[in-house]
N, C-alpha and C positions, 0 to 999 in steps of 0.2 A: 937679619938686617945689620949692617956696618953702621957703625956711629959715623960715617960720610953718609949713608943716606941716612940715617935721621934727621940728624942735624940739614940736612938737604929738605928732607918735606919738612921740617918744622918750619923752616926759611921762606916755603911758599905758604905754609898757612898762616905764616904771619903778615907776611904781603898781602892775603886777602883778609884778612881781621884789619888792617891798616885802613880798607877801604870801604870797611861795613856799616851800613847806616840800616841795621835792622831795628834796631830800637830806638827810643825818646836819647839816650846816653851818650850818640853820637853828638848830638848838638850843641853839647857843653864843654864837649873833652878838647884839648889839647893835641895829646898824642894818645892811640891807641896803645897799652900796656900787656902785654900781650905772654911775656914769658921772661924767663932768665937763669942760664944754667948750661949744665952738662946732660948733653942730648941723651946719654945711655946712663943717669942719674938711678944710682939704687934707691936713694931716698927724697922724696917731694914732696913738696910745702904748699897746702894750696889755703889762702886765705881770701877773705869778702871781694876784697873791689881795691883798686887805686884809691890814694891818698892826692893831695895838693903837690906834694913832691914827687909824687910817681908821673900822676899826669904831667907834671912838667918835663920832665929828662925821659918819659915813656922806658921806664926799669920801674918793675914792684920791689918795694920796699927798700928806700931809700932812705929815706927818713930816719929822725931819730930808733922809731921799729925796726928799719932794718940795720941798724950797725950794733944796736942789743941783740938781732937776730944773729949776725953774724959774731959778734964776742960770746954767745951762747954756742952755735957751732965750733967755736974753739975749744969750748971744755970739754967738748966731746970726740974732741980727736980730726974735727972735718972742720974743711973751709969752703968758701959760698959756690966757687968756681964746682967743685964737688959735686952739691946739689942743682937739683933744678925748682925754680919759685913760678908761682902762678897764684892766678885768681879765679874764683868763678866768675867774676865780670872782666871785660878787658876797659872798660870806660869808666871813668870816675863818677859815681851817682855826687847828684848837687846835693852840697852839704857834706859831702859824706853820709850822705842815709844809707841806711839799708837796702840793695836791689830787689826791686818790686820782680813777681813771678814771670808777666811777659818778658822784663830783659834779662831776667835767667834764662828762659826758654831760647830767646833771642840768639842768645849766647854760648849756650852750653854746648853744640855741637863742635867748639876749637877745643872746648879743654878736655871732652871725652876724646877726641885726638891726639890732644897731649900727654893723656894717659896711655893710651895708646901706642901711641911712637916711643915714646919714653920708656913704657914698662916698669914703671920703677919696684919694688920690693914692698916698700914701706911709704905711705900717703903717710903725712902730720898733715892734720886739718888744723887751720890757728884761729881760736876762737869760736864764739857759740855756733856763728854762724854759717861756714860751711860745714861744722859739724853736723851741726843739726841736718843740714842738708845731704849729704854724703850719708849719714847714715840713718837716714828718714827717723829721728827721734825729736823730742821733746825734751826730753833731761839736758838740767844743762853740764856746760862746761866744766864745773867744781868736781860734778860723781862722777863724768864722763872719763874726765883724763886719769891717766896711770894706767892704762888697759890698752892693748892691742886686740883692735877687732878683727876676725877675718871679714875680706868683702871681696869678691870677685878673685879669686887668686894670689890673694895679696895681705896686706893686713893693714889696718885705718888705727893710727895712734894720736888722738885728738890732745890737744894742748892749750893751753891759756891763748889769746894774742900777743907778740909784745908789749901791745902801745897797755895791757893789762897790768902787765908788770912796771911797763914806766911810771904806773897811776898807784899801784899798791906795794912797790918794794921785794927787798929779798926776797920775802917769802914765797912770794910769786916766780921768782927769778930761777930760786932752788928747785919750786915745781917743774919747772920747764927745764931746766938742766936734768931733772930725773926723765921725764919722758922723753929727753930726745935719747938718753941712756938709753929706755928703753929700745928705743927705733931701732939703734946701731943693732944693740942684742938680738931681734929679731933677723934683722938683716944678715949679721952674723952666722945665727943658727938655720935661716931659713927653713923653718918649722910648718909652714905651711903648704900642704898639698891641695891641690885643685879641688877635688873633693870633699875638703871640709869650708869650700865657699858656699855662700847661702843657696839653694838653688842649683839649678841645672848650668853647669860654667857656662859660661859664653863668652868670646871677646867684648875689649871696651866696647867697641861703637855700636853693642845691641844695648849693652847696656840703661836703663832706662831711669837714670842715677837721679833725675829733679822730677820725674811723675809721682 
């Protein structure tokens, strides 16, 4: 597939996420946030949900999290246009809570597309929460990160969230400058065969990534 069509059907699946009222999430939101990046993206970023600032301008990660995200992609050699940013929700939950499992459910079949279309090398999950989720664990974030996992063909290198490090400082900051080291390096070597993913391969969309 040509980065013209991907970038082409992400374009239509985002016109339909624009129009989606599957879930309570639609009610509150703004604009639908949906993605942002480089359609043929080796490396992808997928974090919780929209922020206050995201719903407004409908781009993840806008905010103060996303210009640490992008001055952290500078020490690592890459800039934002590079990668490609998503969420596991496209709608901003009230509050900023946590998304409940029906609007995961709700939701989940754009971004197993986005993985999809995309293909990228290396997923960074930001934060416990799609960690958790992507790689059906319990452990959190602190022993998770520094490790690339295999998952489906690819390899999942979980990370702090920004807005973590906005709250706790360098040391936080250093973390996450080494794990996106990490990412590149994997991407780099490309160390991962089909066959050492969990399971019988399948493409994304059998994938059954939130059951």
């Amino acid at each position: 597939m040509t980065i013209e069509d991907r970038a082409a059907r992400l374009r239509v699946l985002e016109k339909e996420a624009s129009a989606c009222i599957n879930c309570r999430l639609h009610q509150g939101r703004t604009t639908v946030v949906f993605g942002d990046g480089a359609p043929n993206a080796d490396l992808m970023f997928i974090g919780e949900g929209p922020g206050q600032h995201e719903d407004l301008q409908g781009v993840p990660f806008v905010g103060r999290s996303g210009q640490l995200l992008s001055t952290l992609l500078e020490r690592v050699g890459l800039s934002r246009p590079e990668v490609y940013i998503a969420n596991v929700v496209k709608c901003r939950p009230p509050g900023n809570r946590d998304p409940r499992q029906d609007e995961i459910d709700a939701c989940k079949g754009y971004l197993v597309e986005q993985i999809k279309l995309i293909d990228p090398a290396v997923v960074v999950t930001l934060g416990n929460f799609s960690t958790k989720l992507l790689l059906k664990t319990q452990v959190g974030i602190t022993r998770m990160r520094g490790q690339a996992y295999p998952w489906w063909g690819r390899h999942v290198v979980p990370t702090f969230h920004p807005a973590a490090a906005l709250r706790n400082g360098p040391r936080v900051v250093e973390e996450m400058v080494s794990d996106l080291r990490l990412a590149t390096q994997v991407i780099e070597q490309r160390t991962l065969p089909v066959e050492d993913a969990p399971g019988e391969a399948r493409p994304p969309e059998q994938i059954g990534l939130f059951q």
